[in-house]
N, C-alpha and C positions, 0 to 999 in steps of 0.2 A: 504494500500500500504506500502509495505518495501521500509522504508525511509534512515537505516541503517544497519550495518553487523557488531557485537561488536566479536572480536574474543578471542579466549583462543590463547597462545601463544605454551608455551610447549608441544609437541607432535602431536600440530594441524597446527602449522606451520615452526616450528623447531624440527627436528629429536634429541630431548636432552631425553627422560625419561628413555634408559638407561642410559645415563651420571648421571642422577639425581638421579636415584636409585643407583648406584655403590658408587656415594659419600656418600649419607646419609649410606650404609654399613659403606662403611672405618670410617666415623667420628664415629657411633656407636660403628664399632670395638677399635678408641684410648678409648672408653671414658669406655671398657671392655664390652659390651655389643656385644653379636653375634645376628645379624637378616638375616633368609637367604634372598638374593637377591628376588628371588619370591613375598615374602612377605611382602618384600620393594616396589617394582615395582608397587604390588594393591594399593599402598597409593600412589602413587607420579600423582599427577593432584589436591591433596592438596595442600593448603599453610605451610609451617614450620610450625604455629602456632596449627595446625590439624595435622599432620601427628606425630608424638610422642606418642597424647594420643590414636591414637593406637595400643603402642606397644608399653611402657613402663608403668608406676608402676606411679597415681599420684601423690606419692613422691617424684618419682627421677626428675619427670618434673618440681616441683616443685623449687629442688636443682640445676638440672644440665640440665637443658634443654635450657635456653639462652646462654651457654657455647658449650653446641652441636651443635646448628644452628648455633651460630660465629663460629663454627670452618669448619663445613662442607659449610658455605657460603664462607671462605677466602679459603678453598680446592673446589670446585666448578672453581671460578674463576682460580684459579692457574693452577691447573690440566687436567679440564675437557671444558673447556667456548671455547677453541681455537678448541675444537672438534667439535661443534655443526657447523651445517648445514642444511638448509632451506629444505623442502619437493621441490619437482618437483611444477612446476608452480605455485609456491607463490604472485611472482610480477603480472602475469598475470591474477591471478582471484581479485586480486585487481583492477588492471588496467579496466577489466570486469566493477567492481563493480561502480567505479569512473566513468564509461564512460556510466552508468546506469542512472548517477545523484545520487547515494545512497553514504552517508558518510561511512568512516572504519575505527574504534576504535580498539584499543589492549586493552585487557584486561588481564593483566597478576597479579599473585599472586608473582612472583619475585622481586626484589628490583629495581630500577630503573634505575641503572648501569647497570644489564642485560640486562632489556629492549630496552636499548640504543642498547647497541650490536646487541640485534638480528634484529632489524629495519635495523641496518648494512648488517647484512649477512643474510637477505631475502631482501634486494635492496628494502625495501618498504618506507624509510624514508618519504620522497618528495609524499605519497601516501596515510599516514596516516592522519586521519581529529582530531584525539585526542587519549589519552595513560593513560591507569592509570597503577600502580604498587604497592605494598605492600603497600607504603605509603599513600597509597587513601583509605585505607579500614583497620578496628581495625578487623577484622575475617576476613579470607580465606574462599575459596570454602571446604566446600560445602554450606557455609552461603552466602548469596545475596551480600554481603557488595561490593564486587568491581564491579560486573552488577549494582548496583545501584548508584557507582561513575561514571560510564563510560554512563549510562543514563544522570546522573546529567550534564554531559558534552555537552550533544547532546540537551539539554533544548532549546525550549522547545516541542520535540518529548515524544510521551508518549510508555509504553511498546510495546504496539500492533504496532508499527511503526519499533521496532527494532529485529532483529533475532541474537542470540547467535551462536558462531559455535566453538565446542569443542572436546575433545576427550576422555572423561571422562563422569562415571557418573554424578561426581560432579561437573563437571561444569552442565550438567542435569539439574540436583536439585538443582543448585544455581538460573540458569536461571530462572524454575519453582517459585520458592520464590520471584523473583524480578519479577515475573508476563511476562516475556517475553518465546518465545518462543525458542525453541532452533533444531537445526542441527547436528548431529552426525558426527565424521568421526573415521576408521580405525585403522589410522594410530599411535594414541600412547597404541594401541594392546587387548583394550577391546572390547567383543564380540558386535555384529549387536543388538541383543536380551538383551543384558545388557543395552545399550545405549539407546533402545525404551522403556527399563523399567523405566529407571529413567525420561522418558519423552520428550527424541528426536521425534519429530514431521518425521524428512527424515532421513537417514544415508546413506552415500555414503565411498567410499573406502579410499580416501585422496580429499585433497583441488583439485586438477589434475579432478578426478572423479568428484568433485563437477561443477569443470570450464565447463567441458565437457557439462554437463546435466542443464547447468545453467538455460535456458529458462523453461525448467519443474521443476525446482526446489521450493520450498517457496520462494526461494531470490525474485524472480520473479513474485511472486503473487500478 
């Protein structure tokens, strides 16, 4: 029985991986480096820590890669943080989830001032059972490290108790690694077939899609 529902944040519950990809460009571009957006955009559902090595030289990351994340994280916040906005029924497949009896964690590779945020602007604050953020985990997705804080949370639940739900390969293969299962959705713009590859169990359109079909879904199993 699904006992929890651990979520990925960016693009699976807030509309941010263009945001996210346009600043990691600009910060690139101060620091003289041109990456076109496209190319950016297939990395973004990593963590900072992951998204560089690939696409830079592991010299330069070496030199000038803590200078690039500080500066596209303070351009993030500045620029881009007041844009973001919650997918269609956010609150409500929460509320779903909660009135199942099943806990909802965030699992976000962002800093934990984000996270604050977007709990804001998806009205899920008052909904959430626990939260990790960068800070919980030395590796990003596609590495386990924060499905396996966000379990450590839910102690003492074991993996097969908890369902992933993401928008990424690599949240996929993170989930995979930390032994849980995982959920696909749409909406931060990788294909149905990309998502089943790296080992989503169901895919659905958006969280909306998912509220919909919840009784037939895994949540439900």
């Amino acid at each position: 029985m699904i006992k929890a529902v651990v979520f990925d944040v960016d693009g699976t519950l807030i509309d941010t991986v263009d945001l996210h990809a346009d600043a990691w460009v600009k910060a690139l571009q101060h620091f003289g480096f041109e990456i076109a957006f496209r190319d950016m955009r297939s990395q973004i559902g990593k963590g900072g820590d992951q998204i560089l090595h690939g696409l830079l030289p592991p010299e330069v990351i070496e030199k000038q890669g803590d200078a690039i994340k500080d500066f596209r994280s303070d351009l993030f916040k500045r620029e881009y943080l007041h844009r973001a906005r919650a997918f269609p029924a956010v609150r409500d497949l929460f509320e779903r989830i909660r009135a199942a009896g099943q806990k909802a964690v965030l699992a976000s590779s962002g800093n934990a001032d984000e996270v604050e945020q977007y709990k804001e602007i998806a009205g899920i604050a008052d909904l959430i059972d626990s939260a990790t953020s960068s800070d919980d985990a030395e590796r990003s997705k596609p590495f386990p490290d924060i499905f396996e804080a966000a379990l450590a949370k839910l102690a003492p639940l074991t993996p097969d108790e908890a369902v992933v739900i993401g928008d990424t390969p690599y949240d996929a293969e993170a989930a995979r690694k930390a032994q849980m299962k995982s959920i696909g959705v749409l909406s931060g713009g990788f294909t149905e077939q990309a998502l089943k590859d790296a080992g989503c169990i169901a895919v659905y359109r958006d969280v909306e899609d998912l509220l919909h079909h919840y009784d037939s879904s895994p949540l439900a199993s």
